[in-house]
Structure formats: C-alpha cells, structure tokens
Kinemage of the C-alpha trace (Angstrom):
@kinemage 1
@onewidth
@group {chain A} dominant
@subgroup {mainchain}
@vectorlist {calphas} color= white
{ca unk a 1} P 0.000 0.000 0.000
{ca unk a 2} L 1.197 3.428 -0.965
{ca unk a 3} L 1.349 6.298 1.709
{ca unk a 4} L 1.067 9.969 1.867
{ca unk a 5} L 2.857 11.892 3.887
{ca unk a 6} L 0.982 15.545 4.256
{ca unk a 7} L 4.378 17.815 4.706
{ca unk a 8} L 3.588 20.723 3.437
{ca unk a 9} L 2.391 22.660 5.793
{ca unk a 10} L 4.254 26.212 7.321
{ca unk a 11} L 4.570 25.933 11.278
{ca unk a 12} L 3.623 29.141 11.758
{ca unk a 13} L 3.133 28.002 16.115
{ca unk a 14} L 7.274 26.875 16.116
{ca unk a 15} L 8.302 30.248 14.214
{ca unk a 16} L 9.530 31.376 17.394
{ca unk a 17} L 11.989 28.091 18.240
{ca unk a 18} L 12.431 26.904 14.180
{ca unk a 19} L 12.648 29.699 12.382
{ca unk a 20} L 14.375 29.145 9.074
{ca unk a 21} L 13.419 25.667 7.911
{ca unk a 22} L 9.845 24.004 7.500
{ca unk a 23} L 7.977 21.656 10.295
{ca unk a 24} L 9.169 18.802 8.677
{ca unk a 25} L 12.238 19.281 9.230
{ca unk a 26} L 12.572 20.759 12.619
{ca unk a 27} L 15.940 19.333 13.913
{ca unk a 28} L 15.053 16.697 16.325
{ca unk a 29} L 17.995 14.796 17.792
{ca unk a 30} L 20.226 16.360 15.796
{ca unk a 31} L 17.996 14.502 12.725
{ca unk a 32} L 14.779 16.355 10.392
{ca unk a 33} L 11.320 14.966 12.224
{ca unk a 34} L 10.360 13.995 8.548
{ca unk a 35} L 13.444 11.003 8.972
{ca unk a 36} L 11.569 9.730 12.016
{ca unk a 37} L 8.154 8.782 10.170
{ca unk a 38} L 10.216 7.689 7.169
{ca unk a 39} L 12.349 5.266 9.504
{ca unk a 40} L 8.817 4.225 11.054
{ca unk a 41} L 7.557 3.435 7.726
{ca unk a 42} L 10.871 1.708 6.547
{ca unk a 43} L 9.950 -1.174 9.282
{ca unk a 44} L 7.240 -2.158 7.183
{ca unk a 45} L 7.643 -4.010 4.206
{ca unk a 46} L 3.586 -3.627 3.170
{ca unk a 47} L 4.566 -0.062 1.994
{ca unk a 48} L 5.208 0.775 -1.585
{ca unk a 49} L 5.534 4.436 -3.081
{ca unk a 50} L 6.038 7.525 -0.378
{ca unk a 51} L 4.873 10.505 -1.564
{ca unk a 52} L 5.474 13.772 0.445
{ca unk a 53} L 3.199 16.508 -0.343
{ca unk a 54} L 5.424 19.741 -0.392
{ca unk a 55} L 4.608 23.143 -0.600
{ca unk a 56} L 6.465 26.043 1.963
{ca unk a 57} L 10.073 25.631 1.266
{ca unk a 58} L 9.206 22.697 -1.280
{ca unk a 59} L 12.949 22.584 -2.228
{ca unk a 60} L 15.189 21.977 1.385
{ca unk a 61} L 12.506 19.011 1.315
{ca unk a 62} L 13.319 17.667 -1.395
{ca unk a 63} L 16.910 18.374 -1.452
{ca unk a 64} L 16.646 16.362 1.791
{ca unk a 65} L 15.070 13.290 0.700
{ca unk a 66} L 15.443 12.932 -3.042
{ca unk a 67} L 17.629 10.190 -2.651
{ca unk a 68} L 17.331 7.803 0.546
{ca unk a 69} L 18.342 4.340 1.566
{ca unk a 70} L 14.667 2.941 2.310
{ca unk a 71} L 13.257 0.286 1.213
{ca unk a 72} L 10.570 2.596 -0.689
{ca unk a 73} L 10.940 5.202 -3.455
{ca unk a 74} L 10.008 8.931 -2.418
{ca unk a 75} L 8.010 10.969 -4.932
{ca unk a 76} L 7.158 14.403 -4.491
{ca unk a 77} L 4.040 16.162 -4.590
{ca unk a 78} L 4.225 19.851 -5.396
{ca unk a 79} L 1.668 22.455 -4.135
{ca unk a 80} L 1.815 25.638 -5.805
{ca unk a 81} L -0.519 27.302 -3.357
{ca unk a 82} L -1.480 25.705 -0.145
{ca unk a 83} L -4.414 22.956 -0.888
{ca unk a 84} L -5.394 22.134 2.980
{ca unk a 85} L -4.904 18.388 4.180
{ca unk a 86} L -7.800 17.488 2.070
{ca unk a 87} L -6.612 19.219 -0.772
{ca unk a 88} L -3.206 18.279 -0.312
{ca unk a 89} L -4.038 14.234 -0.601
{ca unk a 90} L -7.176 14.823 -3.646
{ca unk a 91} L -3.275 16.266 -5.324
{ca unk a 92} L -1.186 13.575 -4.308
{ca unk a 93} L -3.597 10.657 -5.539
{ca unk a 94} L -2.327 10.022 -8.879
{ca unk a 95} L 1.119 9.198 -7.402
{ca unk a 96} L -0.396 6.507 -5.733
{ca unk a 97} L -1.837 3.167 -6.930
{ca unk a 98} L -4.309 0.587 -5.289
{ca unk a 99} L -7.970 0.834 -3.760
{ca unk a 100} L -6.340 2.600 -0.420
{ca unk a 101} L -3.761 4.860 0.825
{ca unk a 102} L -1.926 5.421 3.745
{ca unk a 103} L -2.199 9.232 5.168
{ca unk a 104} L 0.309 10.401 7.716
{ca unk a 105} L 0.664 14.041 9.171
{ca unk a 106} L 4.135 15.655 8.936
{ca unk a 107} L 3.925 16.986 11.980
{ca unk a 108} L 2.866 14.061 13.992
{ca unk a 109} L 4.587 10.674 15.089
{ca unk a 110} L 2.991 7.176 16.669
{ca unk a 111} L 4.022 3.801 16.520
{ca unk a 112} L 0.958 2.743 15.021
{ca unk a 113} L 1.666 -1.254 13.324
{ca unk a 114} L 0.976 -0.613 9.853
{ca unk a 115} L 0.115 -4.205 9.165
{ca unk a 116} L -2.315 -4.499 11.985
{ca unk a 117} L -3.624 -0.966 11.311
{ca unk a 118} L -4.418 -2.455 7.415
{ca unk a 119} L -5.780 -5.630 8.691
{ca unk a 120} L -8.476 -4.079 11.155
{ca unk a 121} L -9.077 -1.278 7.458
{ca unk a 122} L -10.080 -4.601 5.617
{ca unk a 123} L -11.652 -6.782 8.629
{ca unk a 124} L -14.126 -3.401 9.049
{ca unk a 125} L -14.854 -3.252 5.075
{ca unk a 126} L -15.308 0.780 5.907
{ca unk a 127} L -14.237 3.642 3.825
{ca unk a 128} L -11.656 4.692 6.202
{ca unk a 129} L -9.816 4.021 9.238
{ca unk a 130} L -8.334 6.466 11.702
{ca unk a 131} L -5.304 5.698 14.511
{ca unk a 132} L -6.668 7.129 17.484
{ca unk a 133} L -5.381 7.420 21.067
{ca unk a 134} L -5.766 9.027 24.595
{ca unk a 135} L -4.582 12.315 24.438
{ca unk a 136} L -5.245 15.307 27.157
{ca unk a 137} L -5.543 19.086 25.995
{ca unk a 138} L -8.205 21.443 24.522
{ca unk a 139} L -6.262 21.543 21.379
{ca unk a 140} L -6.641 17.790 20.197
{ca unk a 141} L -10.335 17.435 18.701
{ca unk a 142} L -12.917 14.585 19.807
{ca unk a 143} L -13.451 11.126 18.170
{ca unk a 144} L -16.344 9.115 19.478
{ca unk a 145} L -16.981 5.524 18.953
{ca unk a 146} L -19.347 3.114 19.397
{ca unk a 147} L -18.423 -0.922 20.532
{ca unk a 148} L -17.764 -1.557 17.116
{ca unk a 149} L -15.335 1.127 17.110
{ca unk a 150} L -17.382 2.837 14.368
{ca unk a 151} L -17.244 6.624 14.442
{ca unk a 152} L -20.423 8.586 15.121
{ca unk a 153} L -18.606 12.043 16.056
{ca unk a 154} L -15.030 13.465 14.711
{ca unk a 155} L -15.021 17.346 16.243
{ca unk a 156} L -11.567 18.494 15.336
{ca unk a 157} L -11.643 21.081 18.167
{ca unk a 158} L -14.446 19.974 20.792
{ca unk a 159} L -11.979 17.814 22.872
{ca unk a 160} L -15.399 16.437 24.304
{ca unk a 161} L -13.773 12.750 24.488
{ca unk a 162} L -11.017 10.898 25.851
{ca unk a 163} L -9.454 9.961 22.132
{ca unk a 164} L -8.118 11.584 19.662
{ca unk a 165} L -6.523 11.397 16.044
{ca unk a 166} L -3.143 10.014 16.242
{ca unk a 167} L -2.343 11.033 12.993
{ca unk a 168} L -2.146 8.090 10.791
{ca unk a 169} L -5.330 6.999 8.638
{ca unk a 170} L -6.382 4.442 6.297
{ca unk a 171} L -8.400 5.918 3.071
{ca unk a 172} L -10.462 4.892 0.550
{ca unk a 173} L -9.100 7.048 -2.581
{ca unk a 174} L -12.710 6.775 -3.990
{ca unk a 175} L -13.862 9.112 -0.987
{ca unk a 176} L -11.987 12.337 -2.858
{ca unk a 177} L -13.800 11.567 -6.498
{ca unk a 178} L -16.497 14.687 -5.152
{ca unk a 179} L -13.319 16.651 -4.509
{ca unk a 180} L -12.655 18.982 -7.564
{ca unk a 181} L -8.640 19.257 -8.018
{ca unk a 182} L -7.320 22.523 -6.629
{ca unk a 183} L -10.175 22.277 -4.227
{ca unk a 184} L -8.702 23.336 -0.545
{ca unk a 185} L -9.980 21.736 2.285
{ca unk a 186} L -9.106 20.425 5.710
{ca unk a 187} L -9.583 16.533 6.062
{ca unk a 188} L -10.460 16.631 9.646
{ca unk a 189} L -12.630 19.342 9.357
{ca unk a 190} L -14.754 19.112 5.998
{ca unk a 191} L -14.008 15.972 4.697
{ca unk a 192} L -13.907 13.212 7.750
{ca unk a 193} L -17.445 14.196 9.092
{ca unk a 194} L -18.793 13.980 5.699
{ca unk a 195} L -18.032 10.582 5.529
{ca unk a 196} L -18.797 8.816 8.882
{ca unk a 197} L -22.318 7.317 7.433
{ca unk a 198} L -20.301 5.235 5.225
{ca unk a 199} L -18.286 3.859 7.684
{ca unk a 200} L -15.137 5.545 9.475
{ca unk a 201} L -13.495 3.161 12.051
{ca unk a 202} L -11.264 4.273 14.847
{ca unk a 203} L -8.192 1.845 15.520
{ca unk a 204} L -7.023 2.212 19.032
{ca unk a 205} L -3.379 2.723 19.203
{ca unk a 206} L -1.969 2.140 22.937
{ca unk a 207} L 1.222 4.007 23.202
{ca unk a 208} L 0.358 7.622 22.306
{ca unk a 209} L 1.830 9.951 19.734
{ca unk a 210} L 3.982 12.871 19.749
{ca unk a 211} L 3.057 16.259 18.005
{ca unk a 212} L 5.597 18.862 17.163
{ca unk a 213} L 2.999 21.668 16.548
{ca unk a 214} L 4.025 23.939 19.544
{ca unk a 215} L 6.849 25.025 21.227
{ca unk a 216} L 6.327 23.021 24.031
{ca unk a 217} L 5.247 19.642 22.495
{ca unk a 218} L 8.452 20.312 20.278
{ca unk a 219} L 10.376 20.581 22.846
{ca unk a 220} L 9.308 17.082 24.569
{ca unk a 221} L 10.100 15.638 21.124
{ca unk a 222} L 13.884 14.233 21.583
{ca unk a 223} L 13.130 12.631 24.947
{ca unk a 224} L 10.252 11.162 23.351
{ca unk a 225} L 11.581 9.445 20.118
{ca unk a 226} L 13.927 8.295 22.252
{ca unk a 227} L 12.129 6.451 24.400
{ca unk a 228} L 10.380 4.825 21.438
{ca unk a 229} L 14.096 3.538 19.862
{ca unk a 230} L 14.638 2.352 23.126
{ca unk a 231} L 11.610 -0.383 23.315
C-alpha cells in the first residue's frame, strides 16, 4: 500500500523556536522529524511508493530526501498554493496506486503497526480508518466511537472525548472523487465528518503519539523518540 505523507504545511506556532526551515524538518535529535516517520515506515515491508506533499520551502525538502536508503521510493508532490490536508491528498492521488492509501501528518509521530492498522481497514470493510489514542488538551479534537469502534462524532476542536486522532489513517481514494482538483480543504474538518455514514473506524493505538505543533510539544520531542528507539 502506498502512503502519503501531508508535509507541506508552514509551522507558523514553532516560528519562534524553528525559524528558518519548515515543520518537517525541525531538527530533532540532531535529525529532520520527517526522517523519524520515514524510519517508522521503513519497518514495514507492506509499503510501496512515499509521496510527500510539499509546498512552503518545497525545495530543502526535497533536497533532503530525493535520494534515501529505504526500502521505498520517495516521490514528491508539489503544491503551488497551499491545498489544505484534504486538498493536499485529492493532489497527491495520482502518485499513488491501489484501492487505499496510507495518510500520515508531517507533523505528527505514533508507533501505530501498519500491518495491523491495514488488517483491522479490511476486517471493518469501511471507507476509512483512523489511529486514534488518549490524548489530554483542549487543542486535540474529539473522536467518538461506538463498541464496534465505528465513528459517530469526529469534532476536530471539541476535545469532548477521551481519544483523539493520532495522525495516521487508512483511506479509501474513492472518498476524494467529489473533490474537484485545486479544491482546498481540511480533512479533519470538511471531509472526515462527511463521511462517517459510510463507515469511518477508529483503531485504538496504545502508546500515544507525539506532536511537534508547539513550542512546548516540540520541545518534549527528543526525549520522546527516544524512548520509542529504546523499546
């Protein structure tokens, strides 16, 4: 299965602490984040293509990653204005093949099992599947879930329940044939609700996830990828 890898975005919450390089790339240990969910991904030999969406400082990016030692070619998928996470993947979609995708945040890292991740996409038969996990703070939105861990309510910014995206998702690519291209829109806020009556499923991932979005969850970041090499 082919993933996408939504790294386009500016930072504009770390300006203050990385100022002259984009999110994906904020120096952690010494490393770009970005190499983090690339090594992640590298662990699993169900992935095929990698595309990272690119638009602020498109270039360092690919400079960066144009040629890499994993076991997966890297394409690149240019924005020339920014598209929205929604947008961002309706762009991407022709560099990827098969009924599904893989969607990962650049911002955002988990050690969610791929392969058990896809098995639980195809044992639900639903158009989607969403990591989620326990997170605390009035930033993360709300996902609600019923005993068959099908989604009734995704509120991007409610953070009315104990769970909440972890950042990695399962798709459907047929969900984004209503999306015009060029068309910019947030997944988690237009496009996710939208789709829940066809059947969104949350997989429950254990052991968290780490952010970089702020200052402060930035600066937890070394400690925490640490801790995760360490298991």
């Amino acid at each position: 299965m082919d993933a996408i890898i939504l790294a386009g975005g500016l930072g504009t919450r770390l300006r203050s602490v990385v100022s002259d390089v984009p999110k994906p790339l904020a120096p952690v240990n010494g490393r770009p984040f970005l190499d983090a969910l690339l090594e992640c991904l590298d662990r699993f030999p169900h992935i095929g293509n990698v595309v990272l969406t690119v638009g602020y400082s498109a270039e360092s990016i690919k400079e960066r990653h144009a040629y890499t030692h994993y076991h997966f070619p890297i394409v690149f998928s240019h924005e020339e204005s920014p598209l929205g996470t929604g947008g961002a993947i309706k762009h991407a979609l022709p560099l990827t093949t098969g009924d599904d995708v893989i969607v990962l945040n650049g911002d955002t890292y988990s050690d969610v099992e791929i392969g058990e991740l896809m098995k639980f996409h195809q044992e639900k038969k639903g158009v989607a599947t969403i990591a989620v996990a326990m997170k605390e703070g009035a930033r993360y939105g709300a996902v609600a879930f019923d005993d068959d861990h099908k989604i009734y309510s995704f509120d991007e910014k409610s953070g009315a329940s104990d769970f909440v995206n972890a950042g990695t998702s399962v798709l459907r690519r047929s969900l984004f044939d209503s999306v015009s291209d060029g068309t910019v829109c947030s997944l988690e806020k237009d496009l996710i609700p939208q789709w829940l009556k066809q059947g969104v499923y949350a997989y429950v991932h254990q052991d968290g996830f780490l952010d970089i979005g702020t200052p402060e969850s930035y600066a937890e970041s070394g400690w925490y990828l640490n801790t995760r090499k360490k298991r």
